[in-house]
C-alpha positions in Angstrom: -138.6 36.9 184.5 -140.5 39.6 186.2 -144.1 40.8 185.5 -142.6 43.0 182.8 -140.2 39.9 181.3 -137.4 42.5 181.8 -133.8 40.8 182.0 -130.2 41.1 180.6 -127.8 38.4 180.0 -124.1 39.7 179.8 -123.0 36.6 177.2 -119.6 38.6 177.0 -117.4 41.4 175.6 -119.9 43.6 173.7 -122.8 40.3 173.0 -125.7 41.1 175.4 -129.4 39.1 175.2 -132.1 41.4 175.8 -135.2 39.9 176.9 -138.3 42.5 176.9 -142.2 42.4 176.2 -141.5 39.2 175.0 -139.1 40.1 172.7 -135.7 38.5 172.5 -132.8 40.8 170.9 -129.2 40.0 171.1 -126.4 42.7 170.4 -123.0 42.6 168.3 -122.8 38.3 168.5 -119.6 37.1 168.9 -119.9 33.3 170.1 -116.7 31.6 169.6 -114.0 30.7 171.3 -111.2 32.8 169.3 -111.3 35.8 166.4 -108.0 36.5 165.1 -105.3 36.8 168.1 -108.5 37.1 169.8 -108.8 34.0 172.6 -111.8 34.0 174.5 -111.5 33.9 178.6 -113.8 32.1 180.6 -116.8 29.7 179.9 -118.0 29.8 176.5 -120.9 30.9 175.8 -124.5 28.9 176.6 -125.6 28.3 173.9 -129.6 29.4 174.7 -128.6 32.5 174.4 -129.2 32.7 170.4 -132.2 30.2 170.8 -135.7 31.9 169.4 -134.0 35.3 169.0 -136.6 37.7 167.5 -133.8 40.4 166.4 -130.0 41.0 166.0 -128.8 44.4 166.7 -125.5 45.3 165.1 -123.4 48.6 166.1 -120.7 48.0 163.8 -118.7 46.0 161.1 -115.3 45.4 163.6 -114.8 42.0 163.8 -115.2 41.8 167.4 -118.7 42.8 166.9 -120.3 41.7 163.9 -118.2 38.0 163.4 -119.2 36.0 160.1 -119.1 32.3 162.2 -121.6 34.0 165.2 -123.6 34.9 162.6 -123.8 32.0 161.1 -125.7 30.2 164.3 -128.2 32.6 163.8 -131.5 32.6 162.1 -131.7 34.5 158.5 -134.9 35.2 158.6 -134.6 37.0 161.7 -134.4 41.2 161.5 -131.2 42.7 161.9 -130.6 46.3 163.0 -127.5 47.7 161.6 -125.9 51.4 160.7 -125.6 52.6 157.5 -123.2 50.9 155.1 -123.5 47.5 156.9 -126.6 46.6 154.6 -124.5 44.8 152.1 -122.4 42.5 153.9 -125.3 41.1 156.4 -127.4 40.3 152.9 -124.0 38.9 151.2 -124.3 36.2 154.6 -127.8 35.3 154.0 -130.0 37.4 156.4 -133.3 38.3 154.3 -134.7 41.1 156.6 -132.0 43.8 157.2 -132.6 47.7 158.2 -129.8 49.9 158.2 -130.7 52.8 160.8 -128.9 56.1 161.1 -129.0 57.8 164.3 -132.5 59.4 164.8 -134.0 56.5 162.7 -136.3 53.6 164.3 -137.8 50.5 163.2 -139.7 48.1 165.8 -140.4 43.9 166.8 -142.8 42.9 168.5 -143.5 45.7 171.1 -140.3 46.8 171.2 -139.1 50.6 169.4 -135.1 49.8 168.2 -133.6 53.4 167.9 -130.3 54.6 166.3 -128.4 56.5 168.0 -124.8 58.4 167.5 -121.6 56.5 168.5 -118.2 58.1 168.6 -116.0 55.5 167.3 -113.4 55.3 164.0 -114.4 52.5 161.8 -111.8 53.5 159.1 -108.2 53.3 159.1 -107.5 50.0 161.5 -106.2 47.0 158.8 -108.4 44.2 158.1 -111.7 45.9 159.4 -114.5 46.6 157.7 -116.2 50.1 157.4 -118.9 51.2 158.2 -120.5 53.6 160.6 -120.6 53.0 164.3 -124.3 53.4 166.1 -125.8 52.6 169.7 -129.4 51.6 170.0 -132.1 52.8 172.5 -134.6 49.9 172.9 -138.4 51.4 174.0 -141.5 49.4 175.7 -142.1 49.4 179.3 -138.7 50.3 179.8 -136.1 52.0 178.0 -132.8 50.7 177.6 -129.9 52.1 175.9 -126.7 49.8 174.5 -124.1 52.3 173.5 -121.9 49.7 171.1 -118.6 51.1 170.8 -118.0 55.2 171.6 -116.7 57.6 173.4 -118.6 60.6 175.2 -119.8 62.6 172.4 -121.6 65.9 172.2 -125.1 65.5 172.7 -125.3 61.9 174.9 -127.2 63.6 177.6 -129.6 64.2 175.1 -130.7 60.3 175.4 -131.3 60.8 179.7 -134.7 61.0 180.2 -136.4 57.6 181.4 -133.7 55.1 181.2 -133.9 52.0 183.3 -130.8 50.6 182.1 -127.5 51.5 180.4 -125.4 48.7 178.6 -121.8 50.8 178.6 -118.4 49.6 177.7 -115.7 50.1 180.2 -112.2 48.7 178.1 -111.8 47.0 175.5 -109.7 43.1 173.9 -106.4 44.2 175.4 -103.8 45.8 177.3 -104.7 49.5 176.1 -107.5 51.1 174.4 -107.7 53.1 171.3 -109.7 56.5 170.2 -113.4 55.5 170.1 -113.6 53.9 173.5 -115.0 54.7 177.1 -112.1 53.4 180.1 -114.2 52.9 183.5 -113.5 56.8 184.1 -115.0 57.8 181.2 -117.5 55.2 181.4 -118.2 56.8 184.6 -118.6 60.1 183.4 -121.2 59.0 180.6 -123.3 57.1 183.0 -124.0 60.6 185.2 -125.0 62.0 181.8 -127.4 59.4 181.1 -128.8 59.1 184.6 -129.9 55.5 183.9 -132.2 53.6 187.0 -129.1 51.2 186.5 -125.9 50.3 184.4 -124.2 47.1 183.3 -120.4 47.3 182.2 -119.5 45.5 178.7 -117.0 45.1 176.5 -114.3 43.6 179.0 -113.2 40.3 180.7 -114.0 38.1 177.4 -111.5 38.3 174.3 -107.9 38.8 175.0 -104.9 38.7 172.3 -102.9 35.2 173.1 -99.7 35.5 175.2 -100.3 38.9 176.7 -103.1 37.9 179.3 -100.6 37.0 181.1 -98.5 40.6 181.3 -101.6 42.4 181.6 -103.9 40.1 183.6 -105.8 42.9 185.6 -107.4 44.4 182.2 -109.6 41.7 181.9 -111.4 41.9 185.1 -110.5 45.2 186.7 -112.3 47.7 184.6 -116.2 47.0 185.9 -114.3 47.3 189.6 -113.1 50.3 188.5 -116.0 51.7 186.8 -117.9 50.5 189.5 -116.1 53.0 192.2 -115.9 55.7 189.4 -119.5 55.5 189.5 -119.9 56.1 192.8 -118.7 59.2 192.9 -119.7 61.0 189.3 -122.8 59.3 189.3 -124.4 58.4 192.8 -127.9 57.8 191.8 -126.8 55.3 189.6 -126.8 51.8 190.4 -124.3 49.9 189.2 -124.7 46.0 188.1 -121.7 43.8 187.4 -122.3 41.0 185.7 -119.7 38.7 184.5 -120.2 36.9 181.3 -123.1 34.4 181.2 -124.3 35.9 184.4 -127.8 37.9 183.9 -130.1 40.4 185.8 -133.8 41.4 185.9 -135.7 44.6 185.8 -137.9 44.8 188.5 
């Protein structure tokens, strides 16, 4: 920890633990070993990392964001942060304390201000998943730290610059190609020089892959954050760039 208790824990795909004025929050759980066609690569994930957990922040319903077994390991009588519409099915799995936040709305823990914010991602249409709406969080103490969920660029997302020491942003996605709704490490690249964060983290890769076909596209699941990385670079200089890979974490200093 440093003096501030500032660090980040990349646990994988879009699951980050966010440690901050003594406040532990972790984002979008997924903790098991498969979802679906959905195998998990790499080391699974320590289990610590849901220990004492003061909040749960939830972008979306998607499976491979809000799953029913993570959720289960967690405490109920924890708060959980969610967009509007997810209300009802975190209550129906037993958590007691649940505030649904459109973007612009806030609610806090401890000394830590949880902010909606827009998202750019289609939670309709795709069989099998849950709707609701799709929101990113902006997380306020000492430092300011935004954790975009699941989007795309959107109109208005320079409108969260201002102060930010980190950016949580995804750079792919749990296969071969990526869908509407999504940042690639280019685009990735082109939100982080509109957010101007101190520093940025790459998520939503390297973790769950459908079975058979990590094999035919092996490079998707650990080429985007290089990629993003070097897209960086040049879009947005005065950005550093962090990449973690899962279970790996940083400090804020």
């Amino acid at each position: 920890m440093t003096e501030v208790g500032t660090r980040i824990t990349y646990v994988g795909h879009a699951t980050v633990l966010i440690e901050m004025e003594g406040v532990r929050l972790i984002t979008d759980p997924v903790l098991r070993r498969r979802i679906g066609p959905l195998w998990r690569h790499g080391p699974p994930p320590d289990r610590r990392a849901t220990e004492d957990v003061d909040a749960v922040l939830i972008s979306h319903l998607h499976h491979d964001h809000a799953d029913v077994p993570s959720l289960r390991r967690l405490n109920k009588e924890v708060p959980v942060f969610g967009p509007p519409g997810s209300g009802s099915f975190l209550r129906r799995h037993g958590f007691a304390a649940v505030h649904e936040l459109a973007p612009g709305n806030s609610g806090s823990v401890g000394g830590v201000r949880i902010a909606a914010t827009k998202a750019l991602h289609p939670t309709e249409g795709r069989r099998f998943e849950r709707a609701s709406q799709a929101v990113g969080f902006v997380l306020s103490g000492r430092r300011r730290i935004y954790f975009a969920g699941d989007t795309d660029l959107f109109d208005g997302m320079e409108d969260l610059a201002g102060g930010l020491d980190l950016a949580l942003l995804p750079v792919w996605g749990w296969g071969p190609s990526l869908g509407p709704g999504h940042l690639d490490p280019e685009r990735a690249a082109r939100a982080a020089a509109l957010l101007s964060p101190r520093v940025a983290v790459p998520i939503h890769w390297g973790t769950l892959f459908p079975l058979g076909l990590s094999r035919l596209a092996a490079d998707r699941l650990s080429a985007p954050p290089r990629e993003f990385a070097r897209a960086a670079a040049a879009l947005a200089p005065q950005v550093e760039v962090r990449v973690l890979s899962p279970g790996e974490a940083t400090s804020l200093s």
